[in-house]
FIKOLZA-1660 file (N, C-alpha, C; in steps of 0.1 Angstrom, whole numbers, plus 5000, padded with zeros to 4 digits):
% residues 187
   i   px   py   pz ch aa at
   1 5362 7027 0686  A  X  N
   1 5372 7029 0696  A  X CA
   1 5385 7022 0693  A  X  C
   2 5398 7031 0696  A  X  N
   2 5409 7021 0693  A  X CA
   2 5414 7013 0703  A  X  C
   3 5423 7007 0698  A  X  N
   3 5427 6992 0708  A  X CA
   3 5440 7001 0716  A  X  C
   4 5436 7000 0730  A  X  N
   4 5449 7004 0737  A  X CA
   4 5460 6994 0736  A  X  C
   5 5473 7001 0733  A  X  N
   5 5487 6995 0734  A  X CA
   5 5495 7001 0743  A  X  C
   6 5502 6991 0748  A  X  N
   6 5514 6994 0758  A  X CA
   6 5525 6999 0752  A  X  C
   7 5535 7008 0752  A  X  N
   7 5547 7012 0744  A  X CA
   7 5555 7014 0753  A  X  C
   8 5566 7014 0751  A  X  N
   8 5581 7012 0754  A  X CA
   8 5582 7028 0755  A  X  C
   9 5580 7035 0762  A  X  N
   9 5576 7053 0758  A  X CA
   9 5590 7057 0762  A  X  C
  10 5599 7049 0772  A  X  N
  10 5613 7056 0778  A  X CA
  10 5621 7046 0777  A  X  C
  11 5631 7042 0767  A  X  N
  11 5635 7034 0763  A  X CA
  11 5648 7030 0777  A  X  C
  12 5654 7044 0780  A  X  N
  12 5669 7044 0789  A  X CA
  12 5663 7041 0804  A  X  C
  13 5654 7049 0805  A  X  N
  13 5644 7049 0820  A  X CA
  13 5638 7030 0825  A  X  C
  14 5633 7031 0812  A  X  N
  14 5627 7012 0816  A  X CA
  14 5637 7001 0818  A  X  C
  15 5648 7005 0803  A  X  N
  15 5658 6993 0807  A  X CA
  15 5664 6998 0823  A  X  C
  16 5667 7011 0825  A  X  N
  16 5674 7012 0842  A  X CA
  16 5669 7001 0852  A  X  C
  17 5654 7007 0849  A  X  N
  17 5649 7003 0864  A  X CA
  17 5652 6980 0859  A  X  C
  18 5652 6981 0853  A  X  N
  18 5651 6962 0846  A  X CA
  18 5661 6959 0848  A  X  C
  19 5674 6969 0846  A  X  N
  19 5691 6969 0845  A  X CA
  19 5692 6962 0865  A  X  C
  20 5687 6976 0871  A  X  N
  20 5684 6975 0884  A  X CA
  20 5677 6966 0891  A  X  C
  21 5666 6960 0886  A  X  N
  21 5661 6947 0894  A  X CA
  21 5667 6938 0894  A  X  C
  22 5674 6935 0875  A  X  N
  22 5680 6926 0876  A  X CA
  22 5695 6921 0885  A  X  C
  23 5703 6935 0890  A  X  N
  23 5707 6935 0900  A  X CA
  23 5710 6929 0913  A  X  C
  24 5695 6934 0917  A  X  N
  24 5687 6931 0928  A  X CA
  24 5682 6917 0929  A  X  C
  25 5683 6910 0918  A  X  N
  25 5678 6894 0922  A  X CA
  25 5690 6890 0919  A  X  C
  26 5703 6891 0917  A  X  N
  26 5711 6884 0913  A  X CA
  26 5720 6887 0925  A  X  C
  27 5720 6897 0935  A  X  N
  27 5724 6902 0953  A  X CA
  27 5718 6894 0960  A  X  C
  28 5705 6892 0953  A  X  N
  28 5695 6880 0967  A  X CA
  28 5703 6867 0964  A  X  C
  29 5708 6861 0950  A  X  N
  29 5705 6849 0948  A  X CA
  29 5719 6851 0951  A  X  C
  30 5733 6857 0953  A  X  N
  30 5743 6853 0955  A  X CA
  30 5746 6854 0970  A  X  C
  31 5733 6860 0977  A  X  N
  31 5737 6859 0992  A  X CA
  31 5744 6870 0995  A  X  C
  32 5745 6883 0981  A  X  N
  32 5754 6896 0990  A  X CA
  32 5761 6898 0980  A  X  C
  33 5767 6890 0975  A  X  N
  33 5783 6887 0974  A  X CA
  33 5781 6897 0954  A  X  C
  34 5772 6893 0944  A  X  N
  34 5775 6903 0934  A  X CA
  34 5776 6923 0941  A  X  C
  35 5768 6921 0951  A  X  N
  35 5768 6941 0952  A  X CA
  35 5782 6943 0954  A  X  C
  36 5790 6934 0962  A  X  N
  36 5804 6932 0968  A  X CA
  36 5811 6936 0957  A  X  C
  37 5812 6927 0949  A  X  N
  37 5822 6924 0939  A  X CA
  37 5815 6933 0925  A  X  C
  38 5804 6939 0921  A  X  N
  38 5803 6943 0912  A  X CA
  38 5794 6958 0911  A  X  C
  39 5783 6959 0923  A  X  N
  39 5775 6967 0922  A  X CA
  39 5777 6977 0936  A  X  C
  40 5793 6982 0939  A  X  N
  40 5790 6991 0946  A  X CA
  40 5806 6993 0950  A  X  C
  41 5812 7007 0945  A  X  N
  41 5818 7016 0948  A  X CA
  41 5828 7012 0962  A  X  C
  42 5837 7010 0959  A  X  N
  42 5845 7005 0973  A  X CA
  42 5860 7014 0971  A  X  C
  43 5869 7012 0983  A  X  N
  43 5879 7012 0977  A  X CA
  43 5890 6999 0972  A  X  C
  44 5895 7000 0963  A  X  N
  44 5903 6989 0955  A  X CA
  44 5911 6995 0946  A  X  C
  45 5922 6981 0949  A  X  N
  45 5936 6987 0938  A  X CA
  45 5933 6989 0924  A  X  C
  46 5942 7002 0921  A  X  N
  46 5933 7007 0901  A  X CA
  46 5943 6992 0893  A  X  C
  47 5945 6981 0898  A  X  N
  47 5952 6970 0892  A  X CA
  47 5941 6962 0889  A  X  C
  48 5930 6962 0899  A  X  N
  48 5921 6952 0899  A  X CA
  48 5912 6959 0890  A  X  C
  49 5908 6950 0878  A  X  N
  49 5900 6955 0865  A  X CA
  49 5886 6960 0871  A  X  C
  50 5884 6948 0877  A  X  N
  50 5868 6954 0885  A  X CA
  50 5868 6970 0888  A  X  C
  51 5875 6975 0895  A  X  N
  51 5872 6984 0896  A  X CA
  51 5866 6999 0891  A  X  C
  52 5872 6996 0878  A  X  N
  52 5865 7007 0866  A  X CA
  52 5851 7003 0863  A  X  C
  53 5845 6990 0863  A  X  N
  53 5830 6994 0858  A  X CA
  53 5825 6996 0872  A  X  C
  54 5828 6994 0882  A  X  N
  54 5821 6995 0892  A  X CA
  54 5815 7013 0893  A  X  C
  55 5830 7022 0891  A  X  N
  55 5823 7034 0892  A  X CA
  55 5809 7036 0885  A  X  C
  56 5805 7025 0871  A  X  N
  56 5792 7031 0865  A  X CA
  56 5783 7022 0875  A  X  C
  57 5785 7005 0876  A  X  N
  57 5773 6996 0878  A  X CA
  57 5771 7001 0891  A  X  C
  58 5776 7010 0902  A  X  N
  58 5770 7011 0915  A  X CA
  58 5759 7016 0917  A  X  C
  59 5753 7024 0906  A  X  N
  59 5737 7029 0907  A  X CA
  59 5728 7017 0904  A  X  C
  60 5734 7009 0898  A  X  N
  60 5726 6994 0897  A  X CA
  60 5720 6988 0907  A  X  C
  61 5732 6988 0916  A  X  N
  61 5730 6981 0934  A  X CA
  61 5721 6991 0943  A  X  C
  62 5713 6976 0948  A  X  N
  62 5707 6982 0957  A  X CA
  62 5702 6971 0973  A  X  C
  63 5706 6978 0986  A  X  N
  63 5707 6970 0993  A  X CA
  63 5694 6963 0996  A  X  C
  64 5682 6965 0990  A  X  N
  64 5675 6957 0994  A  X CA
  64 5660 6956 0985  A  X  C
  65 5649 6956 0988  A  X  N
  65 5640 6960 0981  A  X CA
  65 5633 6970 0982  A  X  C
  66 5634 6976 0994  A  X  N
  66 5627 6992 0999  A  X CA
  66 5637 7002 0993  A  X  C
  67 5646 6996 0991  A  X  N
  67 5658 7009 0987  A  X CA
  67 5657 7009 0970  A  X  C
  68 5657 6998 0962  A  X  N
  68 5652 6996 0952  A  X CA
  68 5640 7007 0948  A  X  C
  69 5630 7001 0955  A  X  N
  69 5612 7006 0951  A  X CA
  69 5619 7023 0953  A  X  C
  70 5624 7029 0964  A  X  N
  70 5621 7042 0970  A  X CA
  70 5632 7051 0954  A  X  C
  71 5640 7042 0949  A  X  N
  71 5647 7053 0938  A  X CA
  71 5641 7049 0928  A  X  C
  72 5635 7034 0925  A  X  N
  72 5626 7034 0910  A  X CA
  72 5614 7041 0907  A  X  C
  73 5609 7045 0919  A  X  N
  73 5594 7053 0917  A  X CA
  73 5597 7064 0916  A  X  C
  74 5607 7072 0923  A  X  N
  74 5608 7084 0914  A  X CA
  74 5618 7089 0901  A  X  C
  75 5620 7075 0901  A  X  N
  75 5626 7077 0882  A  X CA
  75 5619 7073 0872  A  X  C
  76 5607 7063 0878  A  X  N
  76 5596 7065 0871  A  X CA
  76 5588 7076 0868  A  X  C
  77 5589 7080 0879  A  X  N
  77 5581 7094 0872  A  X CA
  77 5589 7107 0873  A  X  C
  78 5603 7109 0870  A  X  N
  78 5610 7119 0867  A  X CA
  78 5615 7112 0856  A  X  C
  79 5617 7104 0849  A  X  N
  79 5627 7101 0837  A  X CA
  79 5619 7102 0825  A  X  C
  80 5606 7097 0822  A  X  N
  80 5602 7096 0809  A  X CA
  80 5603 7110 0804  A  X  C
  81 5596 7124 0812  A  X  N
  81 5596 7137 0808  A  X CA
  81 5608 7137 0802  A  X  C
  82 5619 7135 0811  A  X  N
  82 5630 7142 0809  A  X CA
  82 5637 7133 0794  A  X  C
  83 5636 7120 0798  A  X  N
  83 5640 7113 0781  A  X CA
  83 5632 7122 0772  A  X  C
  84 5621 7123 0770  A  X  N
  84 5613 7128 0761  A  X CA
  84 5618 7143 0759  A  X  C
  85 5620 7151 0767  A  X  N
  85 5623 7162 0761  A  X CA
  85 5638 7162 0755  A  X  C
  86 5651 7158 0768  A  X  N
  86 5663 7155 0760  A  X CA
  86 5665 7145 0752  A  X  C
  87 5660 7134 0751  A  X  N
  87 5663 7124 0740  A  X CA
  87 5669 7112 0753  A  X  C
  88 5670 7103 0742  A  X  N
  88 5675 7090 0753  A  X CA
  88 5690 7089 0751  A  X  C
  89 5692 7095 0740  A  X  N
  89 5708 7097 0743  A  X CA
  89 5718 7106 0751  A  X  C
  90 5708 7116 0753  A  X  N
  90 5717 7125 0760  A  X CA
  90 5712 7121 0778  A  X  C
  91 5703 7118 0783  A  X  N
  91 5700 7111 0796  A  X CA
  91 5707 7101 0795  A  X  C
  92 5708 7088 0789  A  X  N
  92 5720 7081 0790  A  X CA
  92 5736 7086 0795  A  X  C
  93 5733 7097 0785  A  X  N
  93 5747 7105 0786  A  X CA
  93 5750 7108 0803  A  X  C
  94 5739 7116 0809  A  X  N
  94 5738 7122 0821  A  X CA
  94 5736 7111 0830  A  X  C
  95 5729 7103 0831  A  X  N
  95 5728 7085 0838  A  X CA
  95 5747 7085 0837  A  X  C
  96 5751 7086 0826  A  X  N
  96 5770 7081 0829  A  X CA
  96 5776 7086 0838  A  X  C
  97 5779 7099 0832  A  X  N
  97 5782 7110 0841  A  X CA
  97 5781 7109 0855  A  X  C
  98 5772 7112 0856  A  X  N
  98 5764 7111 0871  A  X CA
  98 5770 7101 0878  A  X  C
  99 5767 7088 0873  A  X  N
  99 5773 7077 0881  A  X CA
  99 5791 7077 0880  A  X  C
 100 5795 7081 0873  A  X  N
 100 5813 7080 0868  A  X CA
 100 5819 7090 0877  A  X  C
 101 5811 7105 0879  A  X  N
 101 5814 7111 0890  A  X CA
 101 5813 7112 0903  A  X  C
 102 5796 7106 0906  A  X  N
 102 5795 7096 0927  A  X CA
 102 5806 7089 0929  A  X  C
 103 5808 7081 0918  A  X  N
 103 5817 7070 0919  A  X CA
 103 5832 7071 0920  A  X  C
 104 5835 7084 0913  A  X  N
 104 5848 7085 0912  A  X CA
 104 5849 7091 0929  A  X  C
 105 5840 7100 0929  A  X  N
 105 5843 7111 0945  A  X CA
 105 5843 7099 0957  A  X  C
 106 5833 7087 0956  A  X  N
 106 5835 7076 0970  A  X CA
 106 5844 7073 0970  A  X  C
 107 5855 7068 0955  A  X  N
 107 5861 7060 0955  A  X CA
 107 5876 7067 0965  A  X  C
 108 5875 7082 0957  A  X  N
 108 5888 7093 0962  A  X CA
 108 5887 7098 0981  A  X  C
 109 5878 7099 0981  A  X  N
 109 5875 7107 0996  A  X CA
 109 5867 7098 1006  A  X  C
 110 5862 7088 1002  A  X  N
 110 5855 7077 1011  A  X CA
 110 5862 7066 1011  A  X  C
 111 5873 7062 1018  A  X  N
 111 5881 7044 1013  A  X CA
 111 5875 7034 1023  A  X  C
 112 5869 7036 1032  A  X  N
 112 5863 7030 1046  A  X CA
 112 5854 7029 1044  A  X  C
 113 5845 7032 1033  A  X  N
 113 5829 7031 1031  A  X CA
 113 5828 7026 1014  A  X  C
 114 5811 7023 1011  A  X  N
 114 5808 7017 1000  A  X CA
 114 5797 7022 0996  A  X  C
 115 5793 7027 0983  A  X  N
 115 5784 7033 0977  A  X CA
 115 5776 7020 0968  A  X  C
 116 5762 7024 0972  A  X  N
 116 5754 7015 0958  A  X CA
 116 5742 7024 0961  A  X  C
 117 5736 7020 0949  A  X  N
 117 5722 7029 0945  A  X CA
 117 5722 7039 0936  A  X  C
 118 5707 7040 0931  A  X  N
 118 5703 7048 0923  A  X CA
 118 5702 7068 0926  A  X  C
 119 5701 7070 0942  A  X  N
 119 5696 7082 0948  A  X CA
 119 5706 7095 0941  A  X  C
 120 5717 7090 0939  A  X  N
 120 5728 7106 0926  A  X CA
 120 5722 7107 0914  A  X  C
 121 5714 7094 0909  A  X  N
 121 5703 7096 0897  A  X CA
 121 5691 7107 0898  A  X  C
 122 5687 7102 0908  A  X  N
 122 5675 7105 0911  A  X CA
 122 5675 7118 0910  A  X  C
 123 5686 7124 0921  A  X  N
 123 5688 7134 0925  A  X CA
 123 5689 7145 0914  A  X  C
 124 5699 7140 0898  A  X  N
 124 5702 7145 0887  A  X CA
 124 5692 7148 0881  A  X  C
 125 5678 7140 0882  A  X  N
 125 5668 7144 0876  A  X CA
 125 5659 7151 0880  A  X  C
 126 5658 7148 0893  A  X  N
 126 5650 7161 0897  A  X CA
 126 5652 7175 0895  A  X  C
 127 5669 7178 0897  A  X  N
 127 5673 7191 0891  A  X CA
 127 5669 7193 0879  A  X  C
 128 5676 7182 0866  A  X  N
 128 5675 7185 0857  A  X CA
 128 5656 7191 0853  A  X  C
 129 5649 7183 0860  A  X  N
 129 5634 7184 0855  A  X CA
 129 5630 7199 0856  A  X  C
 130 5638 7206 0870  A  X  N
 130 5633 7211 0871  A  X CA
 130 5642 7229 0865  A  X  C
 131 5651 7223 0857  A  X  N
 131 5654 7234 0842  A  X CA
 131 5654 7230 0830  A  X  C
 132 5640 7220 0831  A  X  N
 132 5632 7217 0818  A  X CA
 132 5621 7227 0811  A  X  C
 133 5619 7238 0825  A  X  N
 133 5610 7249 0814  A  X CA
 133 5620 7260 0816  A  X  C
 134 5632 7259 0815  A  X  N
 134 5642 7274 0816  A  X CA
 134 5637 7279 0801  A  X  C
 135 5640 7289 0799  A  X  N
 135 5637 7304 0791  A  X CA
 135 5654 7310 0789  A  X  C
 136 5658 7313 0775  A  X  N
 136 5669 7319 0773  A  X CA
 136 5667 7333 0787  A  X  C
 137 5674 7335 0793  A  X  N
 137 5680 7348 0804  A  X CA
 137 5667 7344 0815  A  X  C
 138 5660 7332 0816  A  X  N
 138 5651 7334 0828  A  X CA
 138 5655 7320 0834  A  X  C
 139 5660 7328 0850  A  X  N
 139 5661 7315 0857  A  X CA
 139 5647 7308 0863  A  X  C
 140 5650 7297 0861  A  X  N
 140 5637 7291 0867  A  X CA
 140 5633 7292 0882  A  X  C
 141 5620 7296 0888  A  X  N
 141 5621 7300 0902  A  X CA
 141 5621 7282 0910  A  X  C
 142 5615 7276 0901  A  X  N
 142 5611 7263 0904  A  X CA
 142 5628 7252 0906  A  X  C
 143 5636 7260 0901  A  X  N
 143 5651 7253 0899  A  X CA
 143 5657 7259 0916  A  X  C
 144 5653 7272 0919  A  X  N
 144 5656 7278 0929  A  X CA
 144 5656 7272 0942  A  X  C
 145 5640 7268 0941  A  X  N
 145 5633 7259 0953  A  X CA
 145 5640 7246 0956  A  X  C
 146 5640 7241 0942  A  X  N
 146 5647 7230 0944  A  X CA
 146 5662 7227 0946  A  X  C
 147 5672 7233 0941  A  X  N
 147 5684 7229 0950  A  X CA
 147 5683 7237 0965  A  X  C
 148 5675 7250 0969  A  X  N
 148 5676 7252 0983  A  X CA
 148 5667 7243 0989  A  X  C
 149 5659 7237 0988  A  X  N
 149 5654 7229 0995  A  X CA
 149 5660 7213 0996  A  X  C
 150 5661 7205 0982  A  X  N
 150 5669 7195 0983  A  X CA
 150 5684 7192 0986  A  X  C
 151 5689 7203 0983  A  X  N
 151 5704 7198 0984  A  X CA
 151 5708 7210 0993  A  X  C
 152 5699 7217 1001  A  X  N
 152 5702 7223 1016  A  X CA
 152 5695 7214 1026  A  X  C
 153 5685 7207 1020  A  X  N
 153 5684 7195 1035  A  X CA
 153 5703 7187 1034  A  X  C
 154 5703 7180 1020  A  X  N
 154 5716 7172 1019  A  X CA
 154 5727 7174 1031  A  X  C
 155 5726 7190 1023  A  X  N
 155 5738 7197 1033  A  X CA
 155 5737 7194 1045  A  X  C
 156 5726 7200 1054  A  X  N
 156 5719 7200 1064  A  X CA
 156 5724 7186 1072  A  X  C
 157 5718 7176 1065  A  X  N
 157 5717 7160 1069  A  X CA
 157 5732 7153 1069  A  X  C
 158 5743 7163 1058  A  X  N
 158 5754 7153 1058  A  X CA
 158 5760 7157 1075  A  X  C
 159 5761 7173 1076  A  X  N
 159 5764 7178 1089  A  X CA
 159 5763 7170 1106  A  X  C
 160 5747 7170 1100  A  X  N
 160 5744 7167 1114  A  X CA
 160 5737 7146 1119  A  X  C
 161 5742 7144 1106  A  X  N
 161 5732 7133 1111  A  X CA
 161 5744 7116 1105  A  X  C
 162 5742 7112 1114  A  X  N
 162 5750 7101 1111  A  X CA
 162 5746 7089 1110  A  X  C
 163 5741 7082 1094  A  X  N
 163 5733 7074 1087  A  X CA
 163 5742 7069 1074  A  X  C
 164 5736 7054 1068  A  X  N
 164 5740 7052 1059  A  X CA
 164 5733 7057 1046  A  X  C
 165 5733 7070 1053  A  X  N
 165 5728 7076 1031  A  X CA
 165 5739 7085 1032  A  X  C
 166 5740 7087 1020  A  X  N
 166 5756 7095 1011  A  X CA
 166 5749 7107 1007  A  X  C
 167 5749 7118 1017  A  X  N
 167 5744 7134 1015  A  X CA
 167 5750 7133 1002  A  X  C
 168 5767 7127 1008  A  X  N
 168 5776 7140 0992  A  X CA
 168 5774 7132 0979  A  X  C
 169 5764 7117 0977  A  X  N
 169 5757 7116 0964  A  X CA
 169 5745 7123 0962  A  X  C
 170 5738 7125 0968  A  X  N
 170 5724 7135 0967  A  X CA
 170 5732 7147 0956  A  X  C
 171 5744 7152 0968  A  X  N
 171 5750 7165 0965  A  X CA
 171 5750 7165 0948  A  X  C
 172 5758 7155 0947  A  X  N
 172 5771 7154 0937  A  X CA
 172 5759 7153 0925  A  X  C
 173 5749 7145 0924  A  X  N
 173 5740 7139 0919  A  X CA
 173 5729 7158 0915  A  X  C
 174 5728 7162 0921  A  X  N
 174 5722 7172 0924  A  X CA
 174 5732 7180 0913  A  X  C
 175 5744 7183 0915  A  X  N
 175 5750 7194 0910  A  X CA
 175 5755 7190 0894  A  X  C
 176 5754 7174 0892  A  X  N
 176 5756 7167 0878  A  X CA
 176 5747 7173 0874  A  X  C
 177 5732 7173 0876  A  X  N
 177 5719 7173 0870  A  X CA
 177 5718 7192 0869  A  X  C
 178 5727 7198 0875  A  X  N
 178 5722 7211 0869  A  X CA
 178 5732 7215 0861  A  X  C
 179 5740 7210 0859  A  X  N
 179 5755 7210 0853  A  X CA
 179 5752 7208 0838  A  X  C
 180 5747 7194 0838  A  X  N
 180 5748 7185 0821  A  X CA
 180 5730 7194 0819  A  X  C
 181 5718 7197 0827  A  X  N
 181 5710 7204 0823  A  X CA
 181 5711 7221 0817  A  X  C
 182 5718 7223 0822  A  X  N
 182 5724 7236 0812  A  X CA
 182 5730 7234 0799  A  X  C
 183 5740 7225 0801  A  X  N
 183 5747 7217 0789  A  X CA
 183 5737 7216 0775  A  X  C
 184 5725 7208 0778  A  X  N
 184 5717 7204 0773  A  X CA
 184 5707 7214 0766  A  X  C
 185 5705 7224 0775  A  X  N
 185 5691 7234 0775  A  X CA
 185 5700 7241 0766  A  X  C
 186 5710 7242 0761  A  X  N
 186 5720 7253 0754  A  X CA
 186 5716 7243 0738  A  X  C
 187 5715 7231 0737  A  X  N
 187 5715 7222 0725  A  X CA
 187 5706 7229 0717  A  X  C
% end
C-alpha cells in the first residue's frame, strides 16, 4: 500500500485563500484599521500611492470571519479544477483582472462606499467553470443556466434590495469570468 501525501495541487487557489487569512488576522489585530488603509477599495486622491494596489488587494479583505469562510469554500472548490485545466498562470492572470476591474468600477461610480472581498472572484469562477466543457461552435447549456440564474438574481437583488453586498461585483465578477474564459478556451 502506498504512503498517502498531501500536495500543494492548486498552487494560486491555496496561496489566495492564505493571502486572504492572512488579511483577515492582520484586520483583527489592527482593530479595522489595515482593511481601511489597504484591503478595500475606497474613494481616494490618484496622488495617494495607496491607492493603486488597493484596486488588486481588496479581494484580500474581508469584514469578518463568516464573510471570509462563505468566499473561501467556494474557491476551494471552484479553483483547483479551474487552475488545473487553465494553468496557474493564466487564473492568476483572471484573479488580476477581475480584481483591477471591481476595483476600478467602485472606485469610478461608487465614491460614498467601500469594497472588500473575495465574491467578483468567486463569481469569475463559477462562470469560468462553467465554459470549462465548451466545444468549438457548442455553447454550453450549463454556462446558460448559470449567468441566467446567477447574475439575473444579482441583477434582481441590486434593483430591489438594499444591503451591503455589491450586486455590480457579483455582476462585474461574473462578466470577467466569461470574458477572460473565452479568451482562454480559444488558447
Amino acid at each position: 500500500m502506498k504512503k498517502l501525501r498531501v500536495s500543494f495541487n492548486a498552487p494560486v487557489v491555496l496561496s489566495f485563500v492564505l493571502l486572504s487569512f492572512g488579511a483577515l488576522l492582520l484586520n483583527k489585530l489592527t482593530g479595522g484599521k489595515s482593511n481601511s488603509l489597504l484591503f478595500s477599495v475606497h474613494r481616494s486622491p490618484l496622488t495617494n500611492l495607496l491607492t493603486y494596489p488597493r484596486f488588486f488587494l481588496h479581494v484580500l479583505g474581508h469584514s469578518g470571519y463568516s464573510h471570509y469562510i462563505g468566499n473561501m469554500m467556494l474557491i476551494l472548490v471552484v479553483g483547483p479544477p479551474l487552475e488545473e485545466k487553465y494553468g496557474s498562470r493564466d487564473l492568476l492572470l483572471a484573479i488580476l483582472v477581475t480584481a483591477f476591474v471591481s476595483g476600478l468600477v467602485q472606485w469610478l461610480f461608487f465614491p460614498n462606499s467601500a469594497l472588500l472581498g473575495a465574491s467578483g472572484i468567486v463569481f469569475m469562477m463559477i462562470v469560468m467553470s462553467s465554459l470549462a466543457g465548451m466545444k468549438e461552435g457548442k455553447l454550453p447549456l450549463t454556462l446558460i443556466l448559470v449567468l441566467a440564474l446567477y447574475l439575473g438574481r444579482e441583477i434582481l437583488n441590486g434593483l430591489t434590495q438594499q444591503d451591503n453586498i455589491s450586486q455590480l461585483t457579483h455582476i462585474v465578477g461574473g462578466l470577467c469570468g466569461a470574458g477572460l474564459g473565452l479568451v482562454f478556451q480559444r488558447k
